[in-house]
C-alpha positions as CSV (number, residue, x, y, z in Angstrom):
1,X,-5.0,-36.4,23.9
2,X,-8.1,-38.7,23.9
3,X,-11.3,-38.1,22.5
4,X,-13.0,-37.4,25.9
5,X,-10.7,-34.5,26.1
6,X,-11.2,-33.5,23.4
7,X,-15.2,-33.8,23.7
8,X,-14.3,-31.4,26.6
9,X,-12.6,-28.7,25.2
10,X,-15.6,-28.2,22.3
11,X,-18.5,-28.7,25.0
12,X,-16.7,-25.8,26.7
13,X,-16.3,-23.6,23.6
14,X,-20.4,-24.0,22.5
15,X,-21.4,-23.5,26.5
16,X,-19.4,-19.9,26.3
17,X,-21.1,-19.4,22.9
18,X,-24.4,-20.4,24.1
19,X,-23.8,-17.9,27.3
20,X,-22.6,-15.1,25.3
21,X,-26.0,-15.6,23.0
22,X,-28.1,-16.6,25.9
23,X,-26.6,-13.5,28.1
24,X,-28.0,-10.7,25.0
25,X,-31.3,-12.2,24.5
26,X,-31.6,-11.9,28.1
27,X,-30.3,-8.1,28.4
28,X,-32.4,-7.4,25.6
29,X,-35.5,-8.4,27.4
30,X,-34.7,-6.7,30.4
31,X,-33.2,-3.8,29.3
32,X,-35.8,-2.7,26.1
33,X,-35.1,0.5,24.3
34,X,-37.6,2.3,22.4
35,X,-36.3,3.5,19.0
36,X,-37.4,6.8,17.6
37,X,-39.7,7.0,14.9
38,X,-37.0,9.2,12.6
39,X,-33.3,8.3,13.6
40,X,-30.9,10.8,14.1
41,X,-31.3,14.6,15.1
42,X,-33.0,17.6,13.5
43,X,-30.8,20.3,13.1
44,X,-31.4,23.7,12.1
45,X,-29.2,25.1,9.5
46,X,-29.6,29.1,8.1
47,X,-29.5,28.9,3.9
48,X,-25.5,29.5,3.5
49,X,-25.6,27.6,0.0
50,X,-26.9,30.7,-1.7
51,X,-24.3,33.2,-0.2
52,X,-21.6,30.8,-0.4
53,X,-22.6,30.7,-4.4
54,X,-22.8,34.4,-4.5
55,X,-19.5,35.0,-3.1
56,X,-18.0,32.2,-5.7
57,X,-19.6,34.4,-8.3
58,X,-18.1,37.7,-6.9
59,X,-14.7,36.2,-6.6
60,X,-15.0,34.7,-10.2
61,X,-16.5,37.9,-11.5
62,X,-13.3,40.0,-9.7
63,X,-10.7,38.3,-11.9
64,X,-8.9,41.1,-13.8
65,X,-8.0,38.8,-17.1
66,X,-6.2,41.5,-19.0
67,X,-3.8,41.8,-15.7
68,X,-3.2,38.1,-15.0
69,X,-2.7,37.9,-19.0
70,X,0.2,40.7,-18.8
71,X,2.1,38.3,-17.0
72,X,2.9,35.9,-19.3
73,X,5.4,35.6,-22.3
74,X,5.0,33.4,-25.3
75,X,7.6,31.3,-25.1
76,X,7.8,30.5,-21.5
77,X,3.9,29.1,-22.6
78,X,6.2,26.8,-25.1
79,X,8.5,25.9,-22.3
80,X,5.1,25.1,-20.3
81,X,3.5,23.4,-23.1
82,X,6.0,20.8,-22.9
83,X,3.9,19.1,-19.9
84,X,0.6,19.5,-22.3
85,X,2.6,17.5,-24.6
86,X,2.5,14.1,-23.3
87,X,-1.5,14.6,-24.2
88,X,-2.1,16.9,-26.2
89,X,-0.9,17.7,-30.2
90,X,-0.3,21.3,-30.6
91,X,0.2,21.4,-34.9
92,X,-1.6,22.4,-37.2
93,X,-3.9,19.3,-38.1
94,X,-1.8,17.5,-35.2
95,X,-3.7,14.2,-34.4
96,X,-5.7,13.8,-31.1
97,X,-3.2,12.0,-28.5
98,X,-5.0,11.4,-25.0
99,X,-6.2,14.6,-25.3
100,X,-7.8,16.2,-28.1
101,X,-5.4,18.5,-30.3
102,X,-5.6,22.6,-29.3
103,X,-4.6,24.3,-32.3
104,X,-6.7,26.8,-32.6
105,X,-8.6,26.2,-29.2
106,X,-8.9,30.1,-28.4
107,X,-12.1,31.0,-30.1
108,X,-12.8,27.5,-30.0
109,X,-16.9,25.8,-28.9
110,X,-15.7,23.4,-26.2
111,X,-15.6,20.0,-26.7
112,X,-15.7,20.7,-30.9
113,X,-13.0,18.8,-32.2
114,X,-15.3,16.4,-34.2
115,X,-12.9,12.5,-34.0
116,X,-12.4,12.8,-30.2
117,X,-14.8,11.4,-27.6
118,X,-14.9,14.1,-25.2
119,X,-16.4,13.0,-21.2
120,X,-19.8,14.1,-21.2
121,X,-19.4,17.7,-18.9
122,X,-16.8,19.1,-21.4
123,X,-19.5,18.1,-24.4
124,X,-22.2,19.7,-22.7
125,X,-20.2,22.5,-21.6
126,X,-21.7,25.0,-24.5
127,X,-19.3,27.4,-24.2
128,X,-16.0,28.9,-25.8
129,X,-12.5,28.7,-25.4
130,X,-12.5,32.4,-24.3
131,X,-8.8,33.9,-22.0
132,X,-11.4,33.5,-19.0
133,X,-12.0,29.9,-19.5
134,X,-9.0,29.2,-20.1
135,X,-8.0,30.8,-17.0
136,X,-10.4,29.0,-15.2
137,X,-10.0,25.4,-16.6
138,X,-6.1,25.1,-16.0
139,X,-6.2,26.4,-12.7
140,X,-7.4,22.9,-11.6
141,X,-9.4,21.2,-14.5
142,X,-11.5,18.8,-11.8
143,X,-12.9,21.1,-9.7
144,X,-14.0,24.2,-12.8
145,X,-15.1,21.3,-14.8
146,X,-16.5,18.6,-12.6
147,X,-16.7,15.0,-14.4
148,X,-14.1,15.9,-17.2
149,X,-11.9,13.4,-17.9
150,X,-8.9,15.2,-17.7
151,X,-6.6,14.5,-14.9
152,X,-4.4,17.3,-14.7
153,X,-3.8,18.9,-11.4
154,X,-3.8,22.5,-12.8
155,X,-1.4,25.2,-12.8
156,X,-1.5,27.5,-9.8
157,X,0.8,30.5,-10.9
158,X,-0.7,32.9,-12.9
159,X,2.1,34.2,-14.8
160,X,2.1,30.1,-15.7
161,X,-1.1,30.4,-17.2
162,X,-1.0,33.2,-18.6
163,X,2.0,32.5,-20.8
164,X,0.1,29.2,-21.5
165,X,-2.8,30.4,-22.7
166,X,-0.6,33.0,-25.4
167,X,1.2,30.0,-26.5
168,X,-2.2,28.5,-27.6
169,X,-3.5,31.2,-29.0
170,X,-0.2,31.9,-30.8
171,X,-0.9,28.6,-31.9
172,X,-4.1,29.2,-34.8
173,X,-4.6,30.6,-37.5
174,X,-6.6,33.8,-36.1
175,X,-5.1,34.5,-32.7
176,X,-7.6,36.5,-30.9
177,X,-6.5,39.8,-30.1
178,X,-5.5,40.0,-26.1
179,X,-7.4,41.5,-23.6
């Protein structure tokens, strides 16, 4: 192949691109189309944010903890714990792993075990390790707790938590008495 062909073939590829340019400028001219002032659509939507948080509050409030706490055993909660363990130290004066150490966490302030840098929602919490909390928090840690740093998906059987839940509070030296 020559040059002139060559010459050709790229004078033929900038005259489509010029046509394909040329063609839009054009259309646009001829074809103009107003914008609105404020893009998109209104739409009207009733105030379901405040009865959707009421009904959370009812189902959270509905929780029977002394039933779901019947469920459980001991030492199915050690059997359990075994998962926890990869993260978490359960002796007495047990060193923070990944996760802080939970002796004693029934009773406990959350986010009070003084050497481990807890993510800022579980600081900020400002509440206890109560049976409820608990109950709460290991269903599915991200969603009770949003921004925690644990990534646990949660247990979803509530005999599961329950016997969790009296393993750690087996585990301290004041178990709190069961609801």
């Amino acid at each position: 192949m020559d040059s002139f062909e060559l010459n050709k073939i790229i004078a033929a590829i900038l005259m489509v691109a010029l046509l394909v340019i040329g063609l839009g400028k054009i259309a646009d001219g001829i074809f103009h189309v107003k914008k609105p002032e404020t893009p998109g659509y209104q739409v009207e939507v009733e105030s379901q944010s405040t009865s959707l948080a009421t009904q959370m509050t009812e189902v959270v409030e509905k929780i029977d903890i002394a039933a779901i706490m019947a469920l459980g055993d001991v030492t199915t909660g050690e059997a359990i714990f075994k998962k926890c363990a990869a993260c978490h130290s359960i002796k007495k004066g047990g060193a923070n792993k990944i996760g802080p150490m939970l002796y004693g966490v029934v009773g406990r302030k959350v986010g009070d075990v003084s050497d481990y840098k807890y993510s800022k929602a579980l600081a900020s919490y400002g509440k206890e390790w109560t049976f409820e909390e608990l109950n709460g928090f290991l269903t599915n840690p991200g969603s009770y707790l949003k921004g925690t740093k644990m990534s646990y998906a949660g247990l979803r059987k509530e005999a599961d938590r329950a016997s969790l839940i009296k393993y750690l509070n087996q585990n301290s030296d004041n178990p709190k008495p069961l609801p």
